[in-house]
C-alpha positions as a Python dict, from the first residue, in 0.01 Angstrom:
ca = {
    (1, 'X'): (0, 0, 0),
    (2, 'X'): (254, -108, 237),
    (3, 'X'): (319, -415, 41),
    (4, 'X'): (385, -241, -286),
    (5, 'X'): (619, -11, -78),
    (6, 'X'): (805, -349, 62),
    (7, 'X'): (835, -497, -285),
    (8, 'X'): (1023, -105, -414),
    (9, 'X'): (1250, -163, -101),
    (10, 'X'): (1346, -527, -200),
    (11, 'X'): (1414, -426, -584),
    (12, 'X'): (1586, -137, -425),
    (13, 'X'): (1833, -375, -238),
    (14, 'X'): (1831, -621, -520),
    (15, 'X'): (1936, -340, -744),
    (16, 'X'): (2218, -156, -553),
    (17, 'X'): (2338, -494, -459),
    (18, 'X'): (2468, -632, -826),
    (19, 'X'): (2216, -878, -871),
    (20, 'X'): (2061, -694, -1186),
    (21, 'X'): (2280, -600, -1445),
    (22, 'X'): (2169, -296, -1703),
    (23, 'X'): (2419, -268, -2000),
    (24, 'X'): (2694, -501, -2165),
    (25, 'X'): (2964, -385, -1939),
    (26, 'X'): (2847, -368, -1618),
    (27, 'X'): (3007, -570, -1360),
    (28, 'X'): (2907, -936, -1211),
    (29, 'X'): (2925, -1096, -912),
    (30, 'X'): (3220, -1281, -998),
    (31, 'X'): (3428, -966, -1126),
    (32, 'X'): (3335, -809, -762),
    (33, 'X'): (3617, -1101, -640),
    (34, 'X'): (3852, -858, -787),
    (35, 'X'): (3828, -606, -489),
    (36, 'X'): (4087, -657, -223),
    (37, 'X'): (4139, -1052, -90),
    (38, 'X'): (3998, -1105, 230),
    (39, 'X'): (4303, -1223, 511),
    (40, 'X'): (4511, -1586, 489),
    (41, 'X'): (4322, -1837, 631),
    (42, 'X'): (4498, -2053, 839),
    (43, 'X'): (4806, -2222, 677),
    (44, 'X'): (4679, -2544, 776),
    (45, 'X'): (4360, -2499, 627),
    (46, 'X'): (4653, -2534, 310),
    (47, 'X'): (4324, -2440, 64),
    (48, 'X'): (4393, -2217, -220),
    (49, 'X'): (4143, -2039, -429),
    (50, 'X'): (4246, -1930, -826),
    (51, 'X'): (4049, -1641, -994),
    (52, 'X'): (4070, -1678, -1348),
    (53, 'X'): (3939, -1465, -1610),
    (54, 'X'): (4041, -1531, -1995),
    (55, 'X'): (3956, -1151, -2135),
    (56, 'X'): (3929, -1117, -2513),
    (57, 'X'): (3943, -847, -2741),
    (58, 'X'): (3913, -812, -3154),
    (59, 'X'): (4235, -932, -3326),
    (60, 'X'): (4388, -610, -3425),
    (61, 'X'): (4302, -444, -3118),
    (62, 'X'): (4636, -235, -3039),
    (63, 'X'): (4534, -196, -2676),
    (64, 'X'): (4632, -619, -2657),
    (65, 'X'): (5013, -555, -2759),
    (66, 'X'): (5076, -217, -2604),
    (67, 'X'): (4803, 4, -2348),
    (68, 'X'): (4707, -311, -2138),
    (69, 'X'): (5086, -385, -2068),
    (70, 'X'): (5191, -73, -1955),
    (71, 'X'): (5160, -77, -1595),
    (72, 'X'): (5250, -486, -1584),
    (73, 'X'): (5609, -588, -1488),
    (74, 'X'): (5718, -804, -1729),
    (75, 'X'): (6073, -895, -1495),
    (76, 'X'): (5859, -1130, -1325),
    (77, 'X'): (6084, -1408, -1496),
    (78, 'X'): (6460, -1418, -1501),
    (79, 'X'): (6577, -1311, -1792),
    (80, 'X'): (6670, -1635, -1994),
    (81, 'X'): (6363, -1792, -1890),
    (82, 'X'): (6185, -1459, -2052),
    (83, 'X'): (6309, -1504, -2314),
    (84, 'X'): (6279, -1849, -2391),
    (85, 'X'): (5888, -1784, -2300),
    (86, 'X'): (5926, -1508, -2587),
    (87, 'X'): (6019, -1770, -2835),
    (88, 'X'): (5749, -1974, -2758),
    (89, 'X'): (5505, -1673, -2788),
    (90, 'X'): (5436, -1672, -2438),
    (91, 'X'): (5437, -1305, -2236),
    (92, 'X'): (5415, -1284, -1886),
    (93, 'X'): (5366, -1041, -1642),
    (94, 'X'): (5274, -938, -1265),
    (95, 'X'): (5052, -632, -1141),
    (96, 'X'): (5195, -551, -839),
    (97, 'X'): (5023, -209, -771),
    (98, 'X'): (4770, 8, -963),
    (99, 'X'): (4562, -225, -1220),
    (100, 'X'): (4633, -15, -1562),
    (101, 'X'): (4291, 106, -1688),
    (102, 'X'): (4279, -78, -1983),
    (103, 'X'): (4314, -392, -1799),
    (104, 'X'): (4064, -280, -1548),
    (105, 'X'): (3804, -199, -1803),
    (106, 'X'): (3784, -558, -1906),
    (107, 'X'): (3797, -688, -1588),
    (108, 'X'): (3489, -535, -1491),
    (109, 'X'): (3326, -602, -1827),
    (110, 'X'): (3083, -894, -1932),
    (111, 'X'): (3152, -816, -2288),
    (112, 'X'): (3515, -894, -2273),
    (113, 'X'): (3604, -1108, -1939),
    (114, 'X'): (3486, -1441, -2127),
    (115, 'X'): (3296, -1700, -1820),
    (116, 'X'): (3539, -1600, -1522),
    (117, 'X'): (3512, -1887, -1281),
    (118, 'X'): (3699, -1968, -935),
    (119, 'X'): (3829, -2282, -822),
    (120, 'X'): (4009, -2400, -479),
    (121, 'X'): (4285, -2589, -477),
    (122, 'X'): (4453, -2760, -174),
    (123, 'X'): (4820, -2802, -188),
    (124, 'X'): (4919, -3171, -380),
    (125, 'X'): (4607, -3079, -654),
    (126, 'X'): (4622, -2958, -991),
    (127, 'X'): (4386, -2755, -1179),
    (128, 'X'): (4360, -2736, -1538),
    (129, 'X'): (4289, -2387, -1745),
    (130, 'X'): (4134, -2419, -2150),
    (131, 'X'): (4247, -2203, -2368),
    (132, 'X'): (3987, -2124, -2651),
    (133, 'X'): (3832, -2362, -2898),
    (134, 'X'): (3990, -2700, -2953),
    (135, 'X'): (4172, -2650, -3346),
    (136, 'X'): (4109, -2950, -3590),
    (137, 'X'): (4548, -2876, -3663),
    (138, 'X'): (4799, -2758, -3460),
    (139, 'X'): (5108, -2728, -3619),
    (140, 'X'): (5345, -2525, -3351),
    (141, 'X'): (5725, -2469, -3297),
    (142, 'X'): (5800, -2556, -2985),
    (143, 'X'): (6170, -2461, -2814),
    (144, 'X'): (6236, -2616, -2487),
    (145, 'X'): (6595, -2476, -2486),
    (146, 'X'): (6707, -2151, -2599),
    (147, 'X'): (7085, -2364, -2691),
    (148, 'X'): (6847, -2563, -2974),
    (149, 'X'): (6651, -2558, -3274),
    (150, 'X'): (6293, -2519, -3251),
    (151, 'X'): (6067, -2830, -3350),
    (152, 'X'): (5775, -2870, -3497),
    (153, 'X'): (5492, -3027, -3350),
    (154, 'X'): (5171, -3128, -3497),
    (155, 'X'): (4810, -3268, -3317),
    (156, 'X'): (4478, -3364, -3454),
    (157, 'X'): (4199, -3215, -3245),
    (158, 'X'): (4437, -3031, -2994),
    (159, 'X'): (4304, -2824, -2728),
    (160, 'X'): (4580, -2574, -2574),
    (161, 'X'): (4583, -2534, -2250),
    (162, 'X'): (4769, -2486, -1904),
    (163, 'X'): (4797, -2691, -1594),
    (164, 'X'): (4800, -2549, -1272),
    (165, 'X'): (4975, -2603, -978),
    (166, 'X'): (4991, -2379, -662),
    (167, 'X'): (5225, -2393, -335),
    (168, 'X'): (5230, -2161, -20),
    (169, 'X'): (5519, -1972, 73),
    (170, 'X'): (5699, -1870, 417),
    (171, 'X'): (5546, -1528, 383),
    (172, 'X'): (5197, -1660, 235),
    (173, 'X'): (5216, -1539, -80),
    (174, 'X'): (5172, -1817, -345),
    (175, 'X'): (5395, -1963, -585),
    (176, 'X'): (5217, -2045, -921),
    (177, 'X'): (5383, -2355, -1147),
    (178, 'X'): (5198, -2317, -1449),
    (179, 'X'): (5244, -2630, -1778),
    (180, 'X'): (5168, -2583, -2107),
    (181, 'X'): (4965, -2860, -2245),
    (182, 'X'): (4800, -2988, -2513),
    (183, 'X'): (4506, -3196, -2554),
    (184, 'X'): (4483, -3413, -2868),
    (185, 'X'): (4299, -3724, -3087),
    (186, 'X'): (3966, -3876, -3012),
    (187, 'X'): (3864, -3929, -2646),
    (188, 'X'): (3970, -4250, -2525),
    (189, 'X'): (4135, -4488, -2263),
    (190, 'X'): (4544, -4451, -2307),
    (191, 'X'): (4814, -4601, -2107),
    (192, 'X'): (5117, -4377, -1961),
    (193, 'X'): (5439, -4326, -2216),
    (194, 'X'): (5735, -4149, -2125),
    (195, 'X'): (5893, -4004, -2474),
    (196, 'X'): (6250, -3818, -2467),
    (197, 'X'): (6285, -3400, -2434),
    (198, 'X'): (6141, -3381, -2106),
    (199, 'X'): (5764, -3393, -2170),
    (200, 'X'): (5562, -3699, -2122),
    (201, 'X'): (5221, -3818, -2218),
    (202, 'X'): (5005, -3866, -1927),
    (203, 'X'): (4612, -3941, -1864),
    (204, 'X'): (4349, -3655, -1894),
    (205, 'X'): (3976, -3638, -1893),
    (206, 'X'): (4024, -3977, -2097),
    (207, 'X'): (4224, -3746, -2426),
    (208, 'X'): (4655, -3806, -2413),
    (209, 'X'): (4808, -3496, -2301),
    (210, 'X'): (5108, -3415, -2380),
    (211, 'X'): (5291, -3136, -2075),
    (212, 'X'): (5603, -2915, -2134),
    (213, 'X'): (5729, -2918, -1832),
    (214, 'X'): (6083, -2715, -1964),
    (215, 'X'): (5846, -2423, -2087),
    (216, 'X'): (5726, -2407, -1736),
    (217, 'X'): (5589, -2085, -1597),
    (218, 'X'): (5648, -2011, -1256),
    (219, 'X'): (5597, -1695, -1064),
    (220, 'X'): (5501, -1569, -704),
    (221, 'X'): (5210, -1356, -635),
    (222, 'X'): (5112, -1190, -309),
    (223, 'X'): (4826, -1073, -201),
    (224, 'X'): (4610, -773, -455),
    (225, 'X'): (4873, -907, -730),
    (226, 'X'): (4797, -1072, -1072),
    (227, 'X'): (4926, -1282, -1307),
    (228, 'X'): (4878, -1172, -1662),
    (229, 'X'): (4960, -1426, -1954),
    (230, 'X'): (4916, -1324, -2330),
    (231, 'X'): (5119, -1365, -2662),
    (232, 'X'): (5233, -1111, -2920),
    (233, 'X'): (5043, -1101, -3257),
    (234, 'X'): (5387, -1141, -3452),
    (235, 'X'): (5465, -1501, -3253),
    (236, 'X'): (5297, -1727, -3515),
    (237, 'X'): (5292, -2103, -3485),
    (238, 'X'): (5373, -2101, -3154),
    (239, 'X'): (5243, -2293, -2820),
    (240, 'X'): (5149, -1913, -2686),
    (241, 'X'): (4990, -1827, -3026),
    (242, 'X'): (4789, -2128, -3055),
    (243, 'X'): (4642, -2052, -2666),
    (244, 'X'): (4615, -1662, -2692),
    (245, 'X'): (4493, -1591, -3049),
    (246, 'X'): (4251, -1741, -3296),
    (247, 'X'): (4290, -1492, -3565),
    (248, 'X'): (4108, -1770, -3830),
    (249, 'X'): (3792, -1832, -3659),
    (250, 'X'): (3485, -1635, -3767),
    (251, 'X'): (3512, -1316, -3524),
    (252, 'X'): (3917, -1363, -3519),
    (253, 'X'): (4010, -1293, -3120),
    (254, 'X'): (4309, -1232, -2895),
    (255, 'X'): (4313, -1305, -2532),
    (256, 'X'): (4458, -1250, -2198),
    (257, 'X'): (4461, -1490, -1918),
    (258, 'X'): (4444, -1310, -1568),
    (259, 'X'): (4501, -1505, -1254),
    (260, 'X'): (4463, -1399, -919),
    (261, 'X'): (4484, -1616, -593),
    (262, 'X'): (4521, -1646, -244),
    (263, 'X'): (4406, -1861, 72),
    (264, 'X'): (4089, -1931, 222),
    (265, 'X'): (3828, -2097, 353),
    (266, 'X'): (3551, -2247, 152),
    (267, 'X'): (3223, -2232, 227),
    (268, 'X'): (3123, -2604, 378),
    (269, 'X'): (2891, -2632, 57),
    (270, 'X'): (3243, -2566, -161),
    (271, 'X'): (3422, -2874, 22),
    (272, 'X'): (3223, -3134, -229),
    (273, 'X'): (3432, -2960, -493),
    (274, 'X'): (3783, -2997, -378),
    (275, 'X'): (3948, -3325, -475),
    (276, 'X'): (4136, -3548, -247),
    (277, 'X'): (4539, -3422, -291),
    (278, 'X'): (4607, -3724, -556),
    (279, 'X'): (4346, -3607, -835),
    (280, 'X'): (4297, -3304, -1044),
    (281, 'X'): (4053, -3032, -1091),
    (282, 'X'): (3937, -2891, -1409),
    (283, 'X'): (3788, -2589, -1359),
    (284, 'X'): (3430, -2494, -1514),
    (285, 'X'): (3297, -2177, -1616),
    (286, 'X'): (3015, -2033, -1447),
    (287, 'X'): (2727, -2093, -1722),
    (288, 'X'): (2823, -2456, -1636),
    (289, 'X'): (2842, -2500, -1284),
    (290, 'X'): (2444, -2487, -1249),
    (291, 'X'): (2406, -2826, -1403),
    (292, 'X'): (2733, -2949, -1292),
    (293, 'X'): (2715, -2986, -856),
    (294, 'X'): (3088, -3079, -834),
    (295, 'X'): (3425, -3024, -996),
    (296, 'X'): (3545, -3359, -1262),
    (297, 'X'): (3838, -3548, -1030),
    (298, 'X'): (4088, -3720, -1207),
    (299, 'X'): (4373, -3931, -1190),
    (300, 'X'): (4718, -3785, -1324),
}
């Protein structure tokens, strides 16, 4: 009797504890990271950890153009540099205070906060964030200057993405440099080529990548705050479209990328995973980081 009363007790903690999970919406381990950050760690730890959750909702869904973005300051960006992210169907935004409940609701829910992983960073690395499925086409205007004519750029097998690049401030919040990129062709072994407009093609995980380092987004975010990246439904054929909406594929999607961050100290089975400062980290979603028992380093 008293051990069937010791196995209730340890379902009991199990159960109030997160680690079962009854409906489609309840919340997971991960999402719990959400709660307020513990303190700094020490500023020469110089460790930075990135929260990222890609959420996802029908394409359609009015709550992805208007609800979710009422509460979200979108004068995180000076105003030329908004809108030159607007033409290049990029919106971006900081949630300094209250989360808005629509954003909330999908933060806390499996069915709509799509693998939400965590990576740590120390200052010199750079992380890498996918965006979706890689497209077989991707035709996209792309304006690096709001003074010039859009052009039109086209890859085979591209795969949108960002790269990620975090720095500490005086006051400890963190600064966030974040470069479109795209992924493209058949995997194989290409040499550096610098090409004119201010984006180069550079080495990664063995696929060219071509950066746009003028469409650069770069924002700082204390403590509690996050970073919220999405496009707008009418900004078709652009880099932000291609990332944030897949309106083709066979349950048509648009998405939100949510970023929070902050300092710390990983746990010594978490220092296998951070790369010396020269490489970069690609970050891998939960499902999988059981087969996987350390992040992919990489040259730049």
């Amino acid at each position: 009797m008293r051990l069937v009363f010791r196995c209730l007790g340890v379902l009991t903690v199990l159960t109030l504890s997160g680690c079962f999970f009854g409906s489609k919406d309840s919340s997971s381990g991960w999402l719990r990271r959400f709660r307020p950050a513990p303190a700094p760690a020490s500023a020469t730890e110089n460790v930075v950890f990135v929260d990222v959750a890609q959420l996802e909702r029908a394409w359609g869904d009015p709550i992805m153009d208007g609800p979710v973005w009422s509460g979200i300051d979108e004068q995180v960006l000076p105003s030329e540099r908004k809108a030159l992210m607007e033409e290049n169907g990029l919106r971006v935004g900081l949630v300094t205070g209250l989360v808005p409940p629509e954003l909330q609701q999908m933060l806390t829910s499996e069915r709509f906060s799509i693998n939400p992983r965590r990576m740590h960073l120390r200052m010199g690395n750079t992380g890498q964030i996918t965006l979706g499925d890689p497209r077989p086409t991707a035709s996209m205007k792309v304006l690096l200057h709001l003074d010039q004519e859009p052009k039109v750029r086209t890859f085979q097998s591209a795969q949108i993405g960002l790269k990620i690049q975090p720095s500490v401030q005086s006051d400890g919040r963190i600064r966030l440099k974040l470069i479109p990129q795209v992924q493209h062709g058949e995997k194989a072994h290409w040499a550096s080529v610098n090409v004119a407009g201010n984006h180069s093609w550079t080495l990664a995980n063995d696929r060219p990548t071509e950066l746009f380092e003028d469409l650069a987004i770069e924002a700082t975010v204390g403590a509690n705050e996050y970073l919220v990246i999405g496009t707008r439904r009418q900004r078709q054929d652009t880099f932000g479209f291609y990332g944030f909406a897949e309106p083709k594929r066979e349950k048509p999607i648009q998405r939100l990328l949510v970023l929070r961050v902050g300092q710390t100290q990983p746990e010594a089975a978490e220092l296998s995973k951070i790369a010396a400062p020269d490489r970069t980290i690609i970050a891998q979603p939960l499902a999988s980081q059981a087969s996987h028992s350390s992040y992919r380093g990489q040259k730049p």
